[in-house]
N, C-alpha and C positions, 0 to 999 in steps of 0.2 A: 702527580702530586703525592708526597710521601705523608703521612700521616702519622703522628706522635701520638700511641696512648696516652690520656691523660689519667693521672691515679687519683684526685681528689677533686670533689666537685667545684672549689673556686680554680682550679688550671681548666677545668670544662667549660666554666662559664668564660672567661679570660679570652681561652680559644675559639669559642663559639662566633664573643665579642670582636673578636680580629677578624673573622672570614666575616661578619658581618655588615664591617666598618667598610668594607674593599667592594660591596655589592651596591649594585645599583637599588635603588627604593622598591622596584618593582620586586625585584629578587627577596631584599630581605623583608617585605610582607609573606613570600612564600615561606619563607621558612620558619615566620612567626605563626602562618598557617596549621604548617607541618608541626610545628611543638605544640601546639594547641591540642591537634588533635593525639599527638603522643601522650599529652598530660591525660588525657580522655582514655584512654589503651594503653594500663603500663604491661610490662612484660609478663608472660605467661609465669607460673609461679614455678614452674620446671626448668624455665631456662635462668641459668646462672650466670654470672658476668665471664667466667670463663667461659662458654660455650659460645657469649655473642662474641668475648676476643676472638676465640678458635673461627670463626663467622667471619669476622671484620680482616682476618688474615689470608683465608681463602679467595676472599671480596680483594682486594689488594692486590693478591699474586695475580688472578683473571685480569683486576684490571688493566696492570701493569703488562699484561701480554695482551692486550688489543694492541691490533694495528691501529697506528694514528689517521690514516687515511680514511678506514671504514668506519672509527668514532667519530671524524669530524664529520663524515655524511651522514651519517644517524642524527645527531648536534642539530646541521643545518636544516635536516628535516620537520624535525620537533619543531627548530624557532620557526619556519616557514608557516609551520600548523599552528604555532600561537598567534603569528603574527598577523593569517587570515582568519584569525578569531574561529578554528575552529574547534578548538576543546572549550570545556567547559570547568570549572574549580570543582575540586575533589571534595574542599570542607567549606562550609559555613563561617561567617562572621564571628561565631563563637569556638569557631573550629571542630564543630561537630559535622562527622560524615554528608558530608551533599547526597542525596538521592536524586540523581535525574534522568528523567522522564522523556523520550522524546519520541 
């Protein structure tokens, strides 16, 4: 999946909006999870928006060279382990960090 920087935060939200729209309900509570807790954690005051680009291109190039064979079984794994319920959520209701205890 190719990935367009967006330069302005309405093309951000836009495009957020469309990978959203395409997710099934369970999915995009996760990712209303995950922005929660970003909003909670914003970025270190040392990293620049260049540095996460320089980041986000590196992230890219790796992904773009996995094999598709060895991602999909990583993929099936993970769903296997949601699917017997056994991880547990990372954030809170409010999106604040889960600690848990077992």
């Amino acid at each position: 999946m190719a990935t367009k920087v967006r330069n302005t935060q309405e093309e951000l939200v836009k495009a957020i909006a469309d990978i959203v729209s395409e997710m099934p309900l369970a999915r995009a509570f996760q990712l209303y999870q995950f922005a929660l807790f970003l909003k909670t954690h914003p970025l270190p005051t040392e990293e620049t928006y260049e540095a996460v680009e320089t980041d986000e291109a590196l992230w890219n190039a790796q992904f773009a060279a996995t094999e598709d064979e060895k991602l999909a079984a990583l993929v099936a794994a993970v769903e296997a382990e949601i699917d017997e319920e056994g991880t547990l959520p990372m954030f809170d209701e409010r999106g604040a960090f889960a600690e848990q205890k077992r």
